[in-house]
DRENTI-113666 format. One record per residue: residue in one letter; x, y, z of N, C-alpha, C in turn. Coordinates in nm, 2 decimals. Atoms other than C-alpha are relative to their C-alpha. Layout:
<zapas>
<zapa residuo="A" n_c1="X" n_c2="Y" n_c3="Z" ca_c1="X" ca_c2="Y" ca_c3="Z" c_c1="X" c_c2="Y" c_c3="Z"/>
...
</zapas>
This chain:
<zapas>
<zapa residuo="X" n_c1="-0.07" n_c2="0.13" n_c3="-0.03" ca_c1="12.06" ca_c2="-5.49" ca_c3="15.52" c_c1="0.12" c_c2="-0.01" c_c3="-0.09"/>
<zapa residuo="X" n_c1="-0.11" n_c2="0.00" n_c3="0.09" ca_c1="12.26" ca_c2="-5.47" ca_c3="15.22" c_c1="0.10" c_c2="0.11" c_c3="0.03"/>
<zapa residuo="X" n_c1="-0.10" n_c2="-0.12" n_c3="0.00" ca_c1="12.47" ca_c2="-5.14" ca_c3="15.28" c_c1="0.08" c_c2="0.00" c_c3="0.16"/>
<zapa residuo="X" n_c1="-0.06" n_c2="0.05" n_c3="-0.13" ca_c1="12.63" ca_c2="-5.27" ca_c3="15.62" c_c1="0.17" c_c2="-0.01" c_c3="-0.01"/>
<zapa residuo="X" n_c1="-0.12" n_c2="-0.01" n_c3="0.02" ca_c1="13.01" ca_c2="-5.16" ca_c3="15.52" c_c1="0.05" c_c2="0.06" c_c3="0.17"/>
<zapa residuo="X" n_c1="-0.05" n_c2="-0.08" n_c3="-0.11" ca_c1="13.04" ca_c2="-4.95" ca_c3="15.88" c_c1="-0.09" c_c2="-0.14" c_c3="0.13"/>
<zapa residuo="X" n_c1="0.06" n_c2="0.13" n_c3="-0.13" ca_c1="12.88" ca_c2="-5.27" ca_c3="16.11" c_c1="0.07" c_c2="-0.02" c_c3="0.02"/>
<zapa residuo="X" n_c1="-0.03" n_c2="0.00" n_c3="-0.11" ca_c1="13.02" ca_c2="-5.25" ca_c3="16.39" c_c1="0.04" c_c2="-0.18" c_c3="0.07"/>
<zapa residuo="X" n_c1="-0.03" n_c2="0.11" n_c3="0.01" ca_c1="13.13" ca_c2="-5.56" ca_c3="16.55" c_c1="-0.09" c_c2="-0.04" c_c3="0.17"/>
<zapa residuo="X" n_c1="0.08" n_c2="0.02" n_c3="-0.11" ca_c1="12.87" ca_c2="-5.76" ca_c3="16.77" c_c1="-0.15" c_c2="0.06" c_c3="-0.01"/>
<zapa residuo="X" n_c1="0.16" n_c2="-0.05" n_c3="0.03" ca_c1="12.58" ca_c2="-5.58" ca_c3="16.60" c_c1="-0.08" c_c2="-0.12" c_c3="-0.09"/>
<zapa residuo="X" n_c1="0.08" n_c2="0.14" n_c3="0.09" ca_c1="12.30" ca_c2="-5.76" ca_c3="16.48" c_c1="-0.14" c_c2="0.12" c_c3="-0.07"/>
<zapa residuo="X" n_c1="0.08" n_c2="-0.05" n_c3="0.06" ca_c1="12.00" ca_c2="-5.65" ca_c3="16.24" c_c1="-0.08" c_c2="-0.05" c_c3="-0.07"/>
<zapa residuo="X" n_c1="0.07" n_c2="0.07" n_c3="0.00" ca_c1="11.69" ca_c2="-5.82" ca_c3="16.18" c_c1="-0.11" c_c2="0.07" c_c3="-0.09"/>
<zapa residuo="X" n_c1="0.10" n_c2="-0.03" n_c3="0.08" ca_c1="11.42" ca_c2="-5.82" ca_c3="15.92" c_c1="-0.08" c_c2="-0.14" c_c3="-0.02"/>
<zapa residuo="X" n_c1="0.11" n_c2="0.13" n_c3="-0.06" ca_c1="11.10" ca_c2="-6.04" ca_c3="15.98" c_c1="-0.14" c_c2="0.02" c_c3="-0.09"/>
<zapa residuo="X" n_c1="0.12" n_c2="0.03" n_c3="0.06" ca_c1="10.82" ca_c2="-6.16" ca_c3="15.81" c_c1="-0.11" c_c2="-0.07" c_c3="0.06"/>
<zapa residuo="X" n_c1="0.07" n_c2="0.04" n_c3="-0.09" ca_c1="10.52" ca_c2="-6.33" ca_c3="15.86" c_c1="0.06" c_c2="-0.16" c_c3="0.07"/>
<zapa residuo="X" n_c1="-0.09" n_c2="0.10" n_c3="-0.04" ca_c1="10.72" ca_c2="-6.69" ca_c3="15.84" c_c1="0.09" c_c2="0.02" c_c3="0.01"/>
<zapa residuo="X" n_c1="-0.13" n_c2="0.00" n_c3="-0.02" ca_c1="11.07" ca_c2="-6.61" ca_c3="15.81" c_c1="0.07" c_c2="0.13" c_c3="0.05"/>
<zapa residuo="X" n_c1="-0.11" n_c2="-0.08" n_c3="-0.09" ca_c1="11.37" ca_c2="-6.41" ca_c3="15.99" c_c1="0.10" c_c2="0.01" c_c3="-0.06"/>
<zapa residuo="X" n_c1="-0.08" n_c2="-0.02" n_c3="0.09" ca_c1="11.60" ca_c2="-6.25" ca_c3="15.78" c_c1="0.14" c_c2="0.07" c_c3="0.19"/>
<zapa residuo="X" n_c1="-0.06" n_c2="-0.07" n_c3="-0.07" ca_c1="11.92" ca_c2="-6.16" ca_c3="16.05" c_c1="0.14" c_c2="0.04" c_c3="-0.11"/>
<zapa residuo="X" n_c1="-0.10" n_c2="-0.06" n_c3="0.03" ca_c1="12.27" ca_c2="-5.98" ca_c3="16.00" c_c1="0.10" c_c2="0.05" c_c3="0.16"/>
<zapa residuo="X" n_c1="-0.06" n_c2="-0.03" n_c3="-0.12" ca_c1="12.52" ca_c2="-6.02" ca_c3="16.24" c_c1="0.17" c_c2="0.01" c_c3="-0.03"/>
<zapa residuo="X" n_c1="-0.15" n_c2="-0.02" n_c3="-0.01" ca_c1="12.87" ca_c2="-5.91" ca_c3="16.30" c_c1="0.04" c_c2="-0.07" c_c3="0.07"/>
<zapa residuo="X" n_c1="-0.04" n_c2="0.09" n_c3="-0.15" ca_c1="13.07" ca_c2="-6.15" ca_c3="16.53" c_c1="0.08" c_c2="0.07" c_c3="0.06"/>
<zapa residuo="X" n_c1="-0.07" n_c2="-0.07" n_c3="-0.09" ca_c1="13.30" ca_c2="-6.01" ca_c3="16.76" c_c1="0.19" c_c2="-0.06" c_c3="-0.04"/>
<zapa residuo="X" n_c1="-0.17" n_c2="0.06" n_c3="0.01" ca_c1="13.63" ca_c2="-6.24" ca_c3="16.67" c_c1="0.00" c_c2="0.02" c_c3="-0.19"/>
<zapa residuo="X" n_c1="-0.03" n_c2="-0.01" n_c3="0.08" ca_c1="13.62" ca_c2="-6.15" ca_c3="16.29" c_c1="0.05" c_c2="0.16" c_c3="-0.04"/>
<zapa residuo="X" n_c1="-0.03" n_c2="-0.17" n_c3="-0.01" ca_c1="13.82" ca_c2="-5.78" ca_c3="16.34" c_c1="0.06" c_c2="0.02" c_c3="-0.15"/>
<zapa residuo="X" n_c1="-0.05" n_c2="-0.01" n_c3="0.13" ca_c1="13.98" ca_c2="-5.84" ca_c3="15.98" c_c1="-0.10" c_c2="-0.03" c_c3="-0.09"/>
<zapa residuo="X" n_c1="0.09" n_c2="0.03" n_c3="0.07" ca_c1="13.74" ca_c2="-5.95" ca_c3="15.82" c_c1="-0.14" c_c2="0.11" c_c3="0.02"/>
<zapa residuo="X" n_c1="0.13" n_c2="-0.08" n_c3="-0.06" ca_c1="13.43" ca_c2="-5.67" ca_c3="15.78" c_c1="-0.10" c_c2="-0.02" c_c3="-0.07"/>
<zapa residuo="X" n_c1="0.14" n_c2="0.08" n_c3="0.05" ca_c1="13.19" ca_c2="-5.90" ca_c3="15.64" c_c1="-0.14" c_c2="-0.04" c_c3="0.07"/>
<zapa residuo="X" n_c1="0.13" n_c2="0.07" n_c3="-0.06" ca_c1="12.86" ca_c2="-5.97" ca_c3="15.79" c_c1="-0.05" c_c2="-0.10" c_c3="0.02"/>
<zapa residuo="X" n_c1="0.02" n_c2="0.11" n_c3="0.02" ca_c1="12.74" ca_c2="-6.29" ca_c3="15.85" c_c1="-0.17" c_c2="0.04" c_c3="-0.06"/>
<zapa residuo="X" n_c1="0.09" n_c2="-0.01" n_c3="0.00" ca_c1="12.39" ca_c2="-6.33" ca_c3="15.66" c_c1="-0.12" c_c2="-0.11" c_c3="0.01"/>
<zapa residuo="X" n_c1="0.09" n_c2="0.13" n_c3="0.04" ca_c1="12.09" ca_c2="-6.60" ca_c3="15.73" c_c1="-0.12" c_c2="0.04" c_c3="0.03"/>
<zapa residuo="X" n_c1="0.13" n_c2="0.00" n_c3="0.03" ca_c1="11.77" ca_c2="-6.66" ca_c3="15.66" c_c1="-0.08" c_c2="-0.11" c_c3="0.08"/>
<zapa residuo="X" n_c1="0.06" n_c2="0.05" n_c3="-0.10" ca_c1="11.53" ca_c2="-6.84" ca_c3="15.94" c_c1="-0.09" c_c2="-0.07" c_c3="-0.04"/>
<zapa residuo="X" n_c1="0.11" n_c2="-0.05" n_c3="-0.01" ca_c1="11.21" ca_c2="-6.97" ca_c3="15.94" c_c1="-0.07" c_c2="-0.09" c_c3="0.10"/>
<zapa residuo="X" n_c1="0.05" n_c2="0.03" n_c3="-0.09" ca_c1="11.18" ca_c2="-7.09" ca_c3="16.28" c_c1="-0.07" c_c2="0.09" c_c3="0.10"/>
<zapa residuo="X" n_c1="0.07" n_c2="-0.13" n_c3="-0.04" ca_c1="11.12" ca_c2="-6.75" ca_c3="16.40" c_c1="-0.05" c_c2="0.07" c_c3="-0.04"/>
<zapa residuo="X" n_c1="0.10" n_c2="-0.10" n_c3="0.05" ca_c1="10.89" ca_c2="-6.47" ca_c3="16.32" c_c1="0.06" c_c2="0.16" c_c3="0.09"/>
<zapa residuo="X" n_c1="-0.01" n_c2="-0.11" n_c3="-0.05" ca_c1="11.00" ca_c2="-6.22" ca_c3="16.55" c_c1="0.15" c_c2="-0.03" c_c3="0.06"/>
<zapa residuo="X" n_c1="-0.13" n_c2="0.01" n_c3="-0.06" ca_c1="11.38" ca_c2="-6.13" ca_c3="16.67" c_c1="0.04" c_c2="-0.04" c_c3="0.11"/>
<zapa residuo="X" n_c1="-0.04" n_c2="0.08" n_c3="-0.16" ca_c1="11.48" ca_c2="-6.33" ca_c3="16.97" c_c1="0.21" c_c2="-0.02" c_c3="0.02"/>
<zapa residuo="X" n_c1="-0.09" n_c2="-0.02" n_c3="-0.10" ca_c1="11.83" ca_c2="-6.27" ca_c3="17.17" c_c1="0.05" c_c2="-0.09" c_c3="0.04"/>
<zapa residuo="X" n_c1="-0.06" n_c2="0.11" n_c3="-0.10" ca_c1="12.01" ca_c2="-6.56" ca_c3="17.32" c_c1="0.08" c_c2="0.10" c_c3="0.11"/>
<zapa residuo="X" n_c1="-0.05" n_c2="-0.03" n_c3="-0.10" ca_c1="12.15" ca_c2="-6.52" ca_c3="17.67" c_c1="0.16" c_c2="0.09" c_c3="-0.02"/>
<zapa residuo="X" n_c1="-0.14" n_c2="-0.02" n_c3="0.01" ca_c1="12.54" ca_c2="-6.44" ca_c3="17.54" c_c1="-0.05" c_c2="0.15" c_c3="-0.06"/>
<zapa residuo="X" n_c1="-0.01" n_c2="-0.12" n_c3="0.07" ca_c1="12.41" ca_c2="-6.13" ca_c3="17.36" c_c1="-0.03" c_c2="0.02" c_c3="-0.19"/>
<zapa residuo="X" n_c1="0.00" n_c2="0.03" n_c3="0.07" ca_c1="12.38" ca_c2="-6.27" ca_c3="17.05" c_c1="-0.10" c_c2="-0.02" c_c3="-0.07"/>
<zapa residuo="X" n_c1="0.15" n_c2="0.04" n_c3="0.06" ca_c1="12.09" ca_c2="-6.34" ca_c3="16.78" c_c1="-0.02" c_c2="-0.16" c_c3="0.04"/>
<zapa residuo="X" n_c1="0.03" n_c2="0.16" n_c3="-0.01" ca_c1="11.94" ca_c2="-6.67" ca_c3="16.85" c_c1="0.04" c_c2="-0.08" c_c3="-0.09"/>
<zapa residuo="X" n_c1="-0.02" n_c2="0.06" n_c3="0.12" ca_c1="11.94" ca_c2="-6.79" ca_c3="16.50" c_c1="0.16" c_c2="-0.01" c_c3="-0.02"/>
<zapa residuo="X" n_c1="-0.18" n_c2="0.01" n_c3="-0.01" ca_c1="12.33" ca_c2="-6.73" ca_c3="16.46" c_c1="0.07" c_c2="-0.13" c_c3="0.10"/>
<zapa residuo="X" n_c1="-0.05" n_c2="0.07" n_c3="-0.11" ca_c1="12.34" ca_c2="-6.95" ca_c3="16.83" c_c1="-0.01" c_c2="-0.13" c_c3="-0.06"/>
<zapa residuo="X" n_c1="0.06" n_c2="0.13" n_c3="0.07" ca_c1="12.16" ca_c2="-7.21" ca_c3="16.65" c_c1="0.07" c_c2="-0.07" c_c3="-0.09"/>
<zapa residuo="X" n_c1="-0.09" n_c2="0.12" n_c3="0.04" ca_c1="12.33" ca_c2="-7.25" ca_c3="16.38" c_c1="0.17" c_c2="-0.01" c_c3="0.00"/>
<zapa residuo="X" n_c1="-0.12" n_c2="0.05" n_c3="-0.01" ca_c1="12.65" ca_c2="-7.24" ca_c3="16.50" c_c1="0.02" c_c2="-0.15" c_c3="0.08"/>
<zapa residuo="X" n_c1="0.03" n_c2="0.12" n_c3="-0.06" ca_c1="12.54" ca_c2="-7.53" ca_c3="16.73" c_c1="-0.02" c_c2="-0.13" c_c3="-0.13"/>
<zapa residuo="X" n_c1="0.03" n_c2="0.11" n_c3="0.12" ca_c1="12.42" ca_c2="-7.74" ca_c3="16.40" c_c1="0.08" c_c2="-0.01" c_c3="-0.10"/>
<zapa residuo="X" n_c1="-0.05" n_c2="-0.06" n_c3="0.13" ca_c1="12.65" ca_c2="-7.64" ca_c3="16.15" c_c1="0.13" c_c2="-0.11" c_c3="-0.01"/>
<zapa residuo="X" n_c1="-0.09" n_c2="0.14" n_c3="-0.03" ca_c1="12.93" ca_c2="-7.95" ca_c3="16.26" c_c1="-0.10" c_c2="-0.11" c_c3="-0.10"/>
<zapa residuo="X" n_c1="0.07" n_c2="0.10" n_c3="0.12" ca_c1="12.64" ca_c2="-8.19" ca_c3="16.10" c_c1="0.04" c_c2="0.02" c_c3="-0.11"/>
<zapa residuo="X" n_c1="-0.01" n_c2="-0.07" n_c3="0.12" ca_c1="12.64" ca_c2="-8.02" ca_c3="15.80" c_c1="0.17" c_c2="-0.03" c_c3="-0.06"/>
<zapa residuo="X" n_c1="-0.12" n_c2="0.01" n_c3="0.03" ca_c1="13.00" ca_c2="-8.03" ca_c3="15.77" c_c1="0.09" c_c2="-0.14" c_c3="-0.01"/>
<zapa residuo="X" n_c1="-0.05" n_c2="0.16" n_c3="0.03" ca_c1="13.05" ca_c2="-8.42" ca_c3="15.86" c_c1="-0.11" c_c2="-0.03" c_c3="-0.11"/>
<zapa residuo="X" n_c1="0.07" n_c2="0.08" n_c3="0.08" ca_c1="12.78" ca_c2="-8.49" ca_c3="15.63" c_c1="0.07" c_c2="0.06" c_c3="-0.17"/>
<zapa residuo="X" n_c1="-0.08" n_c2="0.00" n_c3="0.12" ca_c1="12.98" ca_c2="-8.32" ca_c3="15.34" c_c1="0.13" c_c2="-0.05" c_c3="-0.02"/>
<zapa residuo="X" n_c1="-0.12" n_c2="0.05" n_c3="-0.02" ca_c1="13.27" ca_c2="-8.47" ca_c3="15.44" c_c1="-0.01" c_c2="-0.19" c_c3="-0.08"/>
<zapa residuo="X" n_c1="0.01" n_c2="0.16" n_c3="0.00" ca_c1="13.14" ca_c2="-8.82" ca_c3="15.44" c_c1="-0.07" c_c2="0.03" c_c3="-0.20"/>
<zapa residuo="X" n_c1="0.07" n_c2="-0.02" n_c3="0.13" ca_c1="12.97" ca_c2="-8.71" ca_c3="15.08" c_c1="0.10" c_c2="-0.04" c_c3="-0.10"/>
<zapa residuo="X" n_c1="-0.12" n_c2="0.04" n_c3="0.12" ca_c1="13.33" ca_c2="-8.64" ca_c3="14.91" c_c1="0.09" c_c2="-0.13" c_c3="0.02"/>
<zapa residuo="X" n_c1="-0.06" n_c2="0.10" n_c3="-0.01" ca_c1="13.43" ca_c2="-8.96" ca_c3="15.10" c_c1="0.04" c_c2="-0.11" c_c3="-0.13"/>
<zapa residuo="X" n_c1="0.02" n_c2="0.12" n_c3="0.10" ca_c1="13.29" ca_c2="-9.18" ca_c3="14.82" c_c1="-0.10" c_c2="0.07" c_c3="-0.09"/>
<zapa residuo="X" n_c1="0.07" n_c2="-0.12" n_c3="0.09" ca_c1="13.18" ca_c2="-8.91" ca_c3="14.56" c_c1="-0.08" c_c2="-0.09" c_c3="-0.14"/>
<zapa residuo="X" n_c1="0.06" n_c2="0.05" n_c3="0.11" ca_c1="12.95" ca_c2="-9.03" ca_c3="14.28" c_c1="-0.06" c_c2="0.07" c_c3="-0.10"/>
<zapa residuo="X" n_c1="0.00" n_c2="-0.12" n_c3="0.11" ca_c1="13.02" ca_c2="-8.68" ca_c3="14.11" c_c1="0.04" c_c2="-0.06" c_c3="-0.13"/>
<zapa residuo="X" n_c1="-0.12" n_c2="0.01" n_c3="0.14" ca_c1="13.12" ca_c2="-8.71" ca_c3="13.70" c_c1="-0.03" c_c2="0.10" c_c3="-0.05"/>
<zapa residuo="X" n_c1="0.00" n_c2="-0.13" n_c3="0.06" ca_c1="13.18" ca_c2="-8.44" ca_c3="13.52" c_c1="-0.10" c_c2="0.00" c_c3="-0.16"/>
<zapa residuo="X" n_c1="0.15" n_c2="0.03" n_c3="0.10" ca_c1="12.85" ca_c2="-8.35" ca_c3="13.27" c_c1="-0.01" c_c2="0.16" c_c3="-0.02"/>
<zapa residuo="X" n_c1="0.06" n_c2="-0.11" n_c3="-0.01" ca_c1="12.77" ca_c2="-8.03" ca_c3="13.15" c_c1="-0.14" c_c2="0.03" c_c3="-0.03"/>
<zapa residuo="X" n_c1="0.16" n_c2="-0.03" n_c3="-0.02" ca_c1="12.42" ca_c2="-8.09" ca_c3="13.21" c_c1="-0.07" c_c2="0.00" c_c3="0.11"/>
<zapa residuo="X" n_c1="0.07" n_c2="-0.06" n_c3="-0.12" ca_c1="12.26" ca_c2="-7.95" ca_c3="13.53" c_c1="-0.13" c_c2="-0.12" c_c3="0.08"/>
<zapa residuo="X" n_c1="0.12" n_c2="0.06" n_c3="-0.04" ca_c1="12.00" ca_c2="-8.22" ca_c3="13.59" c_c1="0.08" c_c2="-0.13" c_c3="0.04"/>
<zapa residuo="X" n_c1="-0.09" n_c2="0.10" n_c3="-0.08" ca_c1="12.27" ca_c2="-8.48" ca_c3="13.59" c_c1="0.07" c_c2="0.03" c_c3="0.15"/>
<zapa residuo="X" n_c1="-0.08" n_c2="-0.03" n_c3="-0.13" ca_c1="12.47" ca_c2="-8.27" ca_c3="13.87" c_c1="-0.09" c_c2="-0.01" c_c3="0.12"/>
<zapa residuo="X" n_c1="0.07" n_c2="-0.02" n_c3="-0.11" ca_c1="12.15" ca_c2="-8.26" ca_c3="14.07" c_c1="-0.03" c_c2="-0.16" c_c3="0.04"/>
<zapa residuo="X" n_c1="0.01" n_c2="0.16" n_c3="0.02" ca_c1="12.10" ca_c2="-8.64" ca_c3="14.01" c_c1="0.12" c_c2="-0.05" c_c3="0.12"/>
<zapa residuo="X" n_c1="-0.14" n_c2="0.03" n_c3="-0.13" ca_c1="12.49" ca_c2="-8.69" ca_c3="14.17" c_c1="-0.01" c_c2="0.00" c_c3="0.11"/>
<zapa residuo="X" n_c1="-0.05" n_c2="-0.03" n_c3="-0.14" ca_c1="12.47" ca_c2="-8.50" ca_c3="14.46" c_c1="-0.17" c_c2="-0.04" c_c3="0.03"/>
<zapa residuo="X" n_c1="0.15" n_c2="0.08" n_c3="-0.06" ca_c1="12.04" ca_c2="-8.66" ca_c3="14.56" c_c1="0.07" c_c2="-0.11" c_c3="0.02"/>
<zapa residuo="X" n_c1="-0.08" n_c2="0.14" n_c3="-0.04" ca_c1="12.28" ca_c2="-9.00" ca_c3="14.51" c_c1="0.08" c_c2="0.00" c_c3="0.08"/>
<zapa residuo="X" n_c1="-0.07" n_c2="-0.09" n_c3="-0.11" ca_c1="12.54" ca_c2="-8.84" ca_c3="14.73" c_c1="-0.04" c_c2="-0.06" c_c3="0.16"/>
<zapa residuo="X" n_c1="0.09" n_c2="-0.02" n_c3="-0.17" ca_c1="12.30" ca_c2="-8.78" ca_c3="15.02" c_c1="-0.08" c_c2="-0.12" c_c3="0.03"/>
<zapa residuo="X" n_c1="0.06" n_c2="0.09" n_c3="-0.03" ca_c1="12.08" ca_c2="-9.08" ca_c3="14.98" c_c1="0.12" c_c2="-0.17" c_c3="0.02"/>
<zapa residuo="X" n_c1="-0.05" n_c2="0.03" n_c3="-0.07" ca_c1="12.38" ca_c2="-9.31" ca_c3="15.04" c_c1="0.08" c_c2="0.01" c_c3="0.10"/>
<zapa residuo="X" n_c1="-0.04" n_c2="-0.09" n_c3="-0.14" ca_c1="12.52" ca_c2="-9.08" ca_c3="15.31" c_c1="-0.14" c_c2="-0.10" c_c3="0.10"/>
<zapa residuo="X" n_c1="0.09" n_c2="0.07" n_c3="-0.12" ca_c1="12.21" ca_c2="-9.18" ca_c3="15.48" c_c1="-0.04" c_c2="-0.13" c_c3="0.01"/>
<zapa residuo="X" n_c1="0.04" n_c2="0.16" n_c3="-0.04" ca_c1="12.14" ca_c2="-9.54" ca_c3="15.38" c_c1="0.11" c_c2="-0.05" c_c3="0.11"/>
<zapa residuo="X" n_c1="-0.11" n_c2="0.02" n_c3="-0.14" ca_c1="12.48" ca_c2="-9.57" ca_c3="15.60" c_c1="-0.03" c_c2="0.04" c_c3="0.12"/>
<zapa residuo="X" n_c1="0.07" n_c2="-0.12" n_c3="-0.13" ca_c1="12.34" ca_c2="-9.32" ca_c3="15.85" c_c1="-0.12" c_c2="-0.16" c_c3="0.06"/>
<zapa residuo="X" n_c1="0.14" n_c2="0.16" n_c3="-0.06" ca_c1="12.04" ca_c2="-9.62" ca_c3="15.89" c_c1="0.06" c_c2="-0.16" c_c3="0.04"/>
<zapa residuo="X" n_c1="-0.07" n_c2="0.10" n_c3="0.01" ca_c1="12.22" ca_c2="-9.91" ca_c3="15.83" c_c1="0.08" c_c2="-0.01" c_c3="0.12"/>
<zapa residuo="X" n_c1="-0.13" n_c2="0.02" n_c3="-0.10" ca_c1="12.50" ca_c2="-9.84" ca_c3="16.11" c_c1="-0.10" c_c2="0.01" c_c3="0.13"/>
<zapa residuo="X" n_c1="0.10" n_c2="-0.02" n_c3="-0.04" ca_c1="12.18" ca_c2="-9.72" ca_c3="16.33" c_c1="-0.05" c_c2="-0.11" c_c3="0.05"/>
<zapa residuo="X" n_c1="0.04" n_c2="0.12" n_c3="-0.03" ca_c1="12.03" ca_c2="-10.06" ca_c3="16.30" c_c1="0.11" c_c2="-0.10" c_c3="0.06"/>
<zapa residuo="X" n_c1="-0.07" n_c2="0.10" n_c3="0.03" ca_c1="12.35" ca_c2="-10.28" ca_c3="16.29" c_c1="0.13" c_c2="0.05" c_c3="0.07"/>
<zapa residuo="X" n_c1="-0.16" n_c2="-0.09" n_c3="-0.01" ca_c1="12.64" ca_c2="-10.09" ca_c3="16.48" c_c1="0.13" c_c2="-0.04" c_c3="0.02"/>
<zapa residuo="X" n_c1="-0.12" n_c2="0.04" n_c3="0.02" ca_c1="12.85" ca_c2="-10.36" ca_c3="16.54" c_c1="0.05" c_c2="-0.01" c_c3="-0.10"/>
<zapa residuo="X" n_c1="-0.04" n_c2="0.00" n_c3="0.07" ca_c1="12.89" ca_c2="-10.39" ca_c3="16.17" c_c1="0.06" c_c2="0.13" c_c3="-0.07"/>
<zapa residuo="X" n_c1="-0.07" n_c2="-0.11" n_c3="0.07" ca_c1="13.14" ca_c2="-10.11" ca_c3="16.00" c_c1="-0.01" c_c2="-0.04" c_c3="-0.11"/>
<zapa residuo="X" n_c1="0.01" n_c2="-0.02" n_c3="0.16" ca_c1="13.14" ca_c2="-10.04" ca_c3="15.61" c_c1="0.14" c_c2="0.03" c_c3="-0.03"/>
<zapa residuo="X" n_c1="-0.09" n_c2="-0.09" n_c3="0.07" ca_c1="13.42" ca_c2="-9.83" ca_c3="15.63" c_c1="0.12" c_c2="-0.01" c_c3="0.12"/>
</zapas>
């Protein structure tokens, strides 16, 4: 998995456990780039294909991966990072981060005529 310098483009390569799915895929539109994409699963157990040719897992989360990206968006909206060189505070920040990310997430859910922002 690691020595993947000559992967090909569109190849994929799978390593499975009893819970998790380790894949390794090449995309097809990254010709400059000869990096691998690599993720780790653990919805699957065994290597499953999507229709396009593609690993499933990859389909997935390129499907999910927009969440992810508004929810760090909306994170550095109203950041409640400070700079600390102690690791327990930084973990502190970003749990406060995400748990007003989502009290809004509920809040707008219940109430949607009312905006915050």
């Amino acid at each position: 998995m690691l020595d993947k310098k000559n992967f090909a483009s569109g190849q994929s390569a799978f390593g499975c456990s009893r819970d998790m799915t380790l894949v390794t895929y090449a995309s097809n539109t990254s010709k400059t780039q000869k990096k691998p994409v690599y993720l780790v699963f653990s919805m699957h157990d065994q290597p499953v294909m999507s229709d396009n040719g593609k690993p499933e897992i990859i389909t997935f989360y390129n499907g999910t991966k927009g969440g992810a990206h508004t929810f760090d968006q909306m994170c550095s909206f109203q950041s409640y990072n400070r700079v600390t060189k102690r690791w327990p505070l930084t973990v502190f920040f970003g749990m406060l981060n995400a748990a007003v990310v989502n009290a809004y997430v509920l809040y707008h859910e219940h109430k949607p005529q009312n905006t915050l922002i």
